[in-house]
C-alpha positions as CSV (number, residue, x, y, z in Angstrom):
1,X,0.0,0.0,0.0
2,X,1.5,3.7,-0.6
3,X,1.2,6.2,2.1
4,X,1.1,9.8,1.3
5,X,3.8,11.4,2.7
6,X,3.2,14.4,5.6
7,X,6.1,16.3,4.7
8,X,5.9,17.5,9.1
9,X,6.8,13.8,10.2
10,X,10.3,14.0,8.7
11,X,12.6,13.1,11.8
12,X,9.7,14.2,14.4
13,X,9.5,11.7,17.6
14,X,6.7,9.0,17.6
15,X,6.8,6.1,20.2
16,X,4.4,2.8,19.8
17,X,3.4,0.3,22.3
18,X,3.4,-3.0,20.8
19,X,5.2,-1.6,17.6
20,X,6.9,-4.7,16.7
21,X,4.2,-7.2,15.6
22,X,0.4,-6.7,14.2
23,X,-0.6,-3.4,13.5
24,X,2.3,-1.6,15.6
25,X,5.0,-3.4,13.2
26,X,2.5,-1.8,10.1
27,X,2.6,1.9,12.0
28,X,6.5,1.6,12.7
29,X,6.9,0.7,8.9
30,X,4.9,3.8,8.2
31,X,6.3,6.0,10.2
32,X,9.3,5.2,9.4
33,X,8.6,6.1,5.5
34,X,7.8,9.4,6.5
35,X,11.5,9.7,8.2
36,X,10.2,9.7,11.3
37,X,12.1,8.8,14.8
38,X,10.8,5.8,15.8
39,X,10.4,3.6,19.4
40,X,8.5,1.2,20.1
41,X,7.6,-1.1,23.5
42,X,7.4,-5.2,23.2
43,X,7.6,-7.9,25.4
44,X,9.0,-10.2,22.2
45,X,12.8,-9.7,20.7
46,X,12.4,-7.7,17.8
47,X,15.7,-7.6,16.6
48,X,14.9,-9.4,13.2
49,X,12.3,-6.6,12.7
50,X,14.4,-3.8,13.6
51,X,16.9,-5.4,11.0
52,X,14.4,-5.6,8.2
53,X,13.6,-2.1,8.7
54,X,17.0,-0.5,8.9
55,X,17.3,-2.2,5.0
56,X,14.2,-1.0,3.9
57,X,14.3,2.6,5.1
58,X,18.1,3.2,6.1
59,X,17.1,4.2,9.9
60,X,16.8,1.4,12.2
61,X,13.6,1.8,14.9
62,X,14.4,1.8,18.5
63,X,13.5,-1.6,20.4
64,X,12.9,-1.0,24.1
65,X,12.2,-4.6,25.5
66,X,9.4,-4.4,28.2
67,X,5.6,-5.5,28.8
68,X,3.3,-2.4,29.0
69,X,1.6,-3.5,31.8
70,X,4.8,-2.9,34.2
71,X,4.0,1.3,34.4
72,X,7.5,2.1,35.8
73,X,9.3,0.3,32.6
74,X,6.5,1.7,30.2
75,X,6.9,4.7,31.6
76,X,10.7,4.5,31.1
77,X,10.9,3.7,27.8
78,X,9.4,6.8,27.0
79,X,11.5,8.8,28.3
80,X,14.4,6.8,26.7
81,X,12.8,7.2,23.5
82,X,12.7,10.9,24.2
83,X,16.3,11.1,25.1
84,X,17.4,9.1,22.3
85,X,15.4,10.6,19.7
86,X,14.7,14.2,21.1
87,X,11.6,16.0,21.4
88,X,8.5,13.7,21.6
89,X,5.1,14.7,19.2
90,X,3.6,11.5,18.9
91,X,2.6,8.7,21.1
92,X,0.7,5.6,19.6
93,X,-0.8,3.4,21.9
94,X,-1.2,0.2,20.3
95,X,-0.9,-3.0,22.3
96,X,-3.8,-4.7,23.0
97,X,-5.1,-8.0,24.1
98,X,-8.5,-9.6,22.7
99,X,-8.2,-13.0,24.4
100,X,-11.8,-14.6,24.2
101,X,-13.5,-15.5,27.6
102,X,-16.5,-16.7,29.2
103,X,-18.3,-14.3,31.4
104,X,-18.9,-17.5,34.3
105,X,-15.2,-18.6,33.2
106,X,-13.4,-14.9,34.5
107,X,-11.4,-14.4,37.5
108,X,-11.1,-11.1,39.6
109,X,-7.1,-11.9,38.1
110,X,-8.4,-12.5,35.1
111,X,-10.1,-9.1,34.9
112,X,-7.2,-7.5,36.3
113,X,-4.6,-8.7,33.9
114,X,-6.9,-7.8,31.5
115,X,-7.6,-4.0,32.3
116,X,-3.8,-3.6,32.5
117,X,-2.7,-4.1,29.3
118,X,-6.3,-2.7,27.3
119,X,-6.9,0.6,29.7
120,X,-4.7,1.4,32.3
121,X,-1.2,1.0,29.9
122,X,-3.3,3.6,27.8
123,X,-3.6,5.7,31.1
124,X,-0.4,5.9,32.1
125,X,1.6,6.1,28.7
126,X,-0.5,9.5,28.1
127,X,0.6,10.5,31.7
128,X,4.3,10.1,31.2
129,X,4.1,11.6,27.6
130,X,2.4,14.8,28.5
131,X,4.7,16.6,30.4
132,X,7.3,15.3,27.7
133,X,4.9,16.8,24.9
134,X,4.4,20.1,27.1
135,X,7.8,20.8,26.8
136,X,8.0,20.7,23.2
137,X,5.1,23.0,22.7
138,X,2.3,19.9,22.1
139,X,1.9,16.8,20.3
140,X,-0.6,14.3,19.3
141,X,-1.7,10.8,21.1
142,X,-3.7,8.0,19.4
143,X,-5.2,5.6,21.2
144,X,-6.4,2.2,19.7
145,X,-10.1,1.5,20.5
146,X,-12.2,-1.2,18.4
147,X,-15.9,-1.3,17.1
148,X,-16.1,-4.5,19.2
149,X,-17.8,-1.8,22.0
150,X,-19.9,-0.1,19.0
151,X,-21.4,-3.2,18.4
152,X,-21.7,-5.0,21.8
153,X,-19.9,-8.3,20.7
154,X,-19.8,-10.9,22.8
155,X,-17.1,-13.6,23.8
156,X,-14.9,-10.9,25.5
157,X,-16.4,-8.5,27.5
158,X,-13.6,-7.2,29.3
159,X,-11.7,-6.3,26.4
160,X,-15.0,-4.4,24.7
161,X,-15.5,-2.7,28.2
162,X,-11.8,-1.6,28.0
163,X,-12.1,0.1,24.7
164,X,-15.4,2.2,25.8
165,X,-13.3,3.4,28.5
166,X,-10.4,4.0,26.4
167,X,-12.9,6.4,24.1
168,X,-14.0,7.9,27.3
169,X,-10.3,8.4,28.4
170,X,-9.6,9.8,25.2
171,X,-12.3,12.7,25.1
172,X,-11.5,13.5,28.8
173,X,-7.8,13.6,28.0
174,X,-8.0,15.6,24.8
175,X,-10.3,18.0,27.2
176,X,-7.5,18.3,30.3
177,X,-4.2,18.5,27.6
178,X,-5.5,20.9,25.1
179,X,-4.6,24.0,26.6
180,X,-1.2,22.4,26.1
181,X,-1.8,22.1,22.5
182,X,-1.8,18.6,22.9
183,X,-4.5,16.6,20.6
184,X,-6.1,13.3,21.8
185,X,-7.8,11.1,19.6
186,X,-8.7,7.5,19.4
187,X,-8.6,5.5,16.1
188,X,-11.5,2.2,16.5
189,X,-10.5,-0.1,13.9
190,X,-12.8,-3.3,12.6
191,X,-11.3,-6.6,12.2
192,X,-8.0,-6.6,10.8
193,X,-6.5,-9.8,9.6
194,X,-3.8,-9.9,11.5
195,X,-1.2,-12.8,11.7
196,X,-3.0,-13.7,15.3
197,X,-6.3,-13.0,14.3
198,X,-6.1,-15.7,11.6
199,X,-4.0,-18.2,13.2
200,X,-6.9,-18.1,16.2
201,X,-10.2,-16.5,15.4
202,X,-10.6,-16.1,11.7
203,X,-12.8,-19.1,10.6
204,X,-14.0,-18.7,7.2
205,X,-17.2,-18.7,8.5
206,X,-16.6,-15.7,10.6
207,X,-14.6,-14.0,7.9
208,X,-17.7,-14.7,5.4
209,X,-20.4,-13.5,7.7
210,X,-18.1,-10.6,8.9
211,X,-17.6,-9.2,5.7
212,X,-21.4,-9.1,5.0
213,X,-21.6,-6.5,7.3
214,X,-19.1,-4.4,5.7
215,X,-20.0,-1.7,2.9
216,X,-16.8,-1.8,1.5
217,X,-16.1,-5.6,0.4
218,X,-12.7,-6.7,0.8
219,X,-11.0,-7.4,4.5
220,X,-9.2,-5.1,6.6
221,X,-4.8,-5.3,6.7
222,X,-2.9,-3.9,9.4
223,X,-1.6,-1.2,6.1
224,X,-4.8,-0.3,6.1
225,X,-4.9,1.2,9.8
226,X,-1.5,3.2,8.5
227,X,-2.7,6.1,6.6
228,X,-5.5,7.3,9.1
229,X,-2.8,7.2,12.1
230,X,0.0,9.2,10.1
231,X,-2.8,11.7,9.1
232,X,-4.1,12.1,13.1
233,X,0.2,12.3,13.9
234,X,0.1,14.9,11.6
235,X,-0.4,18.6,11.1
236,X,-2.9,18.1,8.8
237,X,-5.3,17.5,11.3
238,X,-4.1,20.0,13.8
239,X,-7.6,20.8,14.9
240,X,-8.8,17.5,15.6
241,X,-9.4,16.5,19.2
242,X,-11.6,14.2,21.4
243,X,-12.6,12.1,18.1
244,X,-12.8,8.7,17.6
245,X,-12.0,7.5,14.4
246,X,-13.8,4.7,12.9
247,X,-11.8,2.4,10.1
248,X,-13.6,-0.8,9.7
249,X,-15.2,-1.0,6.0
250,X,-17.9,0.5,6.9
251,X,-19.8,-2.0,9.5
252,X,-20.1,0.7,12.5
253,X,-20.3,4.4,11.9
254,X,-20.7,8.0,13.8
255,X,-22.6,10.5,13.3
């Protein structure tokens, strides 16, 4: 896919959670076209990765090893990443767990492990980029919702209750940090046939019935969640806020 280039992301600062796999490896790729700086959380070696992307794009990403849900190593990354690659304007945050589960199968644990990685990693990423953001004059912060709380799906609740608080999150954030010229938006995409998603989820019944619902008739890629994030990063939409953008086919919708 080709990604129009936003001449203002040339060596600006973007961080990802979960940037190494999934969607995050699809938003570090695109980034990186633009010439951005880019660092990016993950509890898996991405070595490999960061290798295929230094030969693609001549600039190699920036591989912090740690799991999100630890706040004082999450929190430390980005401020490594803003050490090693100056100013930060973007934070992306990405990683995200949809494990299915049984409502009279789920653990207080369970629920707990849960909301760490889908709401409160979101929480406290945003805290420790503010002040970073503050300092160089504003910045933008996407968080990754889904349509899965839109549409009230079933099979794992925790995970759609997560995302309607991550939307809430976002519009309360984007309320408290604008005075600091620092945007807050949420991007809610649909299914996206990731690597996972296929290996444990995507029966072709599913996909069949799934894409039925969608206006637009083909299935969703991770490089299809690119373009709408580089555009929210972005001064081109330097007047955007509190919004929650919707990138699914055209199965939910606003308005």
């Amino acid at each position: 896919m080709t990604h129009p280039i936003f001449p203002d992301l040339k060596d600006r600062s973007i961080y990802i959670t979960g940037g190494g796999s999934g969607i995050g490896a699809a938003l570090t790729d695109g980034f990186l076209t633009q010439g951005a700086k880019v660092a990016f959380i993950g509890r898996s070696d991405a070595t490999a990765f960061c290798d295929a992307m230094e030969e693609k794009h001549g600039r190699r990403p920036l591989f912090l090893q740690g799991d999100v849900t630890d706040t004082a190593r999450l929190q430390a990354t980005i401020a490594e990443a803003a050490e090693a690659h100056g100013p930060l304007k973007a934070l992306i945050s990405n990683a995200a767990n949809d494990q299915r589960q049984k409502l009279e199968d789920y653990s207080p644990e369970d629920w707990d492990a849960n909301q760490a990685i889908n709401l409160k990693a979101y929480y406290f990423a945003t805290q420790a980029a503010a002040p970073l953001m503050r300092a160089a004059g504003g910045g933008s912060i996407i968080n990754f919702s889904s349509i899965s709380y839109m549409m009230g799906n079933a099979g794992y609740s925790a995970y759609v209750a997560a995302n309607a608080g991550i939307t809430g999150m976002t519009r309360a954030h984007a309320r408290e940090l604008g005075p600091d010229n620092i945007r807050v938006n949420a991007v809610a995409p649909g299914w996206v046939l990731t690597e996972k998603q296929l290996e444990l989820w995507a029966t072709p019944e599913d996909l069949s019935a799934h894409l039925q619902r969608q206006c637009l008739p083909r299935h969703l890629t991770p490089e299809d969640i690119v373009n709408p994030v580089l555009f929210l990063a972005s001064d081109a939409s330097a007047m955007m806020t509190a919004q929650c953008i919707v990138v699914d086919g055209g199965v939910a919708y606003t308005g």
